[in-house]
C-alpha positions in Angstrom: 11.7 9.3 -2.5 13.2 6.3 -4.0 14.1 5.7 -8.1 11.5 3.5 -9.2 14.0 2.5 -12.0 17.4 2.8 -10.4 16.0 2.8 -6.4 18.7 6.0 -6.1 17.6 8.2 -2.9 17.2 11.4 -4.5 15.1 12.5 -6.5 13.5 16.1 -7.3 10.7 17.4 -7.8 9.4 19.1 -11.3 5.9 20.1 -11.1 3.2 19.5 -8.4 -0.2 19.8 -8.9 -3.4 19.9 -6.4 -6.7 17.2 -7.1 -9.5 17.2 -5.4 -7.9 13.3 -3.8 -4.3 13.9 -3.6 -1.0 16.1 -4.4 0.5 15.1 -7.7 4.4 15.4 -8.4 6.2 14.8 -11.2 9.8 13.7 -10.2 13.1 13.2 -11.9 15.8 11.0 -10.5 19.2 12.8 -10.2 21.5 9.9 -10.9 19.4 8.0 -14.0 17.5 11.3 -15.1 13.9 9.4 -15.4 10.8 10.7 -14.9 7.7 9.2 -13.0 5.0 10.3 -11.0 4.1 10.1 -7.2 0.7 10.9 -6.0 0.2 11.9 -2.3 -2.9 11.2 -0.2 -3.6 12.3 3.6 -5.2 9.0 5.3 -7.7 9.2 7.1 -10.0 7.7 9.1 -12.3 5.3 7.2 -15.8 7.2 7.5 -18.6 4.4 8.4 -22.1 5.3 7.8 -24.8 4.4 10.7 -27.7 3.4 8.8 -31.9 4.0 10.5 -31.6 0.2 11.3 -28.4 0.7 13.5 -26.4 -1.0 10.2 -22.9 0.2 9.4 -21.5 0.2 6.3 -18.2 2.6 4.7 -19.4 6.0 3.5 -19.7 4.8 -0.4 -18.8 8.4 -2.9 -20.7 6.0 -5.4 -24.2 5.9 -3.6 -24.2 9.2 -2.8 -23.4 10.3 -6.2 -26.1 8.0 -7.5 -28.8 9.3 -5.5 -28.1 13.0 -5.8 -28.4 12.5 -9.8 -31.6 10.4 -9.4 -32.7 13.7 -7.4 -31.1 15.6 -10.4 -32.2 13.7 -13.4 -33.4 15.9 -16.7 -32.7 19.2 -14.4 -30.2 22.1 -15.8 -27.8 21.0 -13.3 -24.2 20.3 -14.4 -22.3 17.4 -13.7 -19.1 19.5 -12.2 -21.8 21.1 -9.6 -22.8 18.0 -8.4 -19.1 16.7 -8.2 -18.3 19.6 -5.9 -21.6 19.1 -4.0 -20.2 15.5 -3.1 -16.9 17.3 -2.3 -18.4 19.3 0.0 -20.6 16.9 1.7 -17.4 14.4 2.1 -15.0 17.5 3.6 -17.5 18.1 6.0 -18.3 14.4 7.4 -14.4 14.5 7.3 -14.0 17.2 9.3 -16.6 16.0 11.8 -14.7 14.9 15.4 -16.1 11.0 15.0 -15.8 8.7 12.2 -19.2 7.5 12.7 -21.8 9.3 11.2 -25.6 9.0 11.1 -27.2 8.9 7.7 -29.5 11.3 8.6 -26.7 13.8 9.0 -25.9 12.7 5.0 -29.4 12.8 4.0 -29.5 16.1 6.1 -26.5 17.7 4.0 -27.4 16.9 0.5 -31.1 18.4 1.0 -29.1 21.2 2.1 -27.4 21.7 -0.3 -29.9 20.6 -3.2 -31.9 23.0 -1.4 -29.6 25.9 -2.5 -29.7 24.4 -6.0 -32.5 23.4 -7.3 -36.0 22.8 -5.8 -37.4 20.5 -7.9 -34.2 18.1 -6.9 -34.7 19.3 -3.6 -38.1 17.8 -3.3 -37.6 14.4 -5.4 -34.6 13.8 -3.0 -37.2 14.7 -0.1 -39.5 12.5 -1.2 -37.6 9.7 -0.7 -35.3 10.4 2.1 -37.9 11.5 4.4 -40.3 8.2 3.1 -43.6 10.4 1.9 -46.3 7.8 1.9 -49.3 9.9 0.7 -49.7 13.1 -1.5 -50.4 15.4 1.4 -46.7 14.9 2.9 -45.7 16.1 -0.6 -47.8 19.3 -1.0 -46.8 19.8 2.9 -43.1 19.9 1.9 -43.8 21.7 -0.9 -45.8 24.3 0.7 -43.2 25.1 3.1 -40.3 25.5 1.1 -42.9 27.8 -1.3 -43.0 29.7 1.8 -39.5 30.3 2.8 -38.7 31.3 -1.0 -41.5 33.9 -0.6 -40.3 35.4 2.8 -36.8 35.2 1.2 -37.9 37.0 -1.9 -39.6 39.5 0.2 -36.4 40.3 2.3 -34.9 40.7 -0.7 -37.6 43.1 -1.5 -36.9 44.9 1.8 -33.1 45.2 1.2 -33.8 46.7 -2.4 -36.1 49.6 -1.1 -33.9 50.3 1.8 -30.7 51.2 -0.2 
């Protein structure tokens, strides 16, 4: 790495620090003594998002983020969990084989994982991405996931009176 102030070829490194983006380093140059920063990012393939319409567009943090807080709005949900929620959902379309992804398989993962967190989010987030036109759609949804908590909570029941 080249001196920024003296372009001197060697330079060492002070401190390195991990981020959720890229590997930071704080580096001092061994002929002028200065100190700068260097941030390291992998590159990878651009992600591109196939929309229903057969539209591509790049996969956009920003949208994402926007509609899981719509989902989230006035709920106890911090801001960090969401963060990592997005983190999540990126790392996996990342570590998918093809760079083209299907925004079902996005609107698939953050129901997921809103799922996990918090049902009301769940189901405003539901709402929209699978397009409920009418009430009974709604209760529908809500009458299956009421479900699925009540066979969970029962084979939690289970596990209780079998240890």
């Amino acid at each position: 790495m080249k001196c920024p102030f003296c372009n001197h070829p060697e330079t060492r490194v002070l401190e390195s620090r991990d981020s959720a983006e890229a590997l930071r380093r704080r580096r001092e140059c061994q002929k002028c003594q200065k100190r700068f920063t260097t941030y390291e990012r992998v590159e990878v393939q651009p992600l591109i998002i196939v929309k229903k319409n057969g539209k591509e567009e790049p996969f956009d943090r920003t949208k994402l983020r926007r509609g899981i807080l719509l989902a989230c709005e006035k709920r106890p949900i911090k801001l960090e969990k969401i963060e990592e929620i997005i983190d999540s959902i990126r790392r996996n379309l990342i570590g998918r084989k093809k760079t083209h992804v299907p925004s079902r398989v996005v609107g698939s993962l953050v129901m997921s994982k809103l799922k996990a967190l918090d049902t009301v989010a769940y189901m405003r987030f539901a709402s929209v991405y699978r397009e409920f036109d009418n009430i009974k759609s709604f209760i529908a949804e809500a009458s299956t996931l009421e479900k699925k908590k009540a066979e969970k909570g029962n084979q939690d029941n289970i596990l209780v009176e079998t240890k």
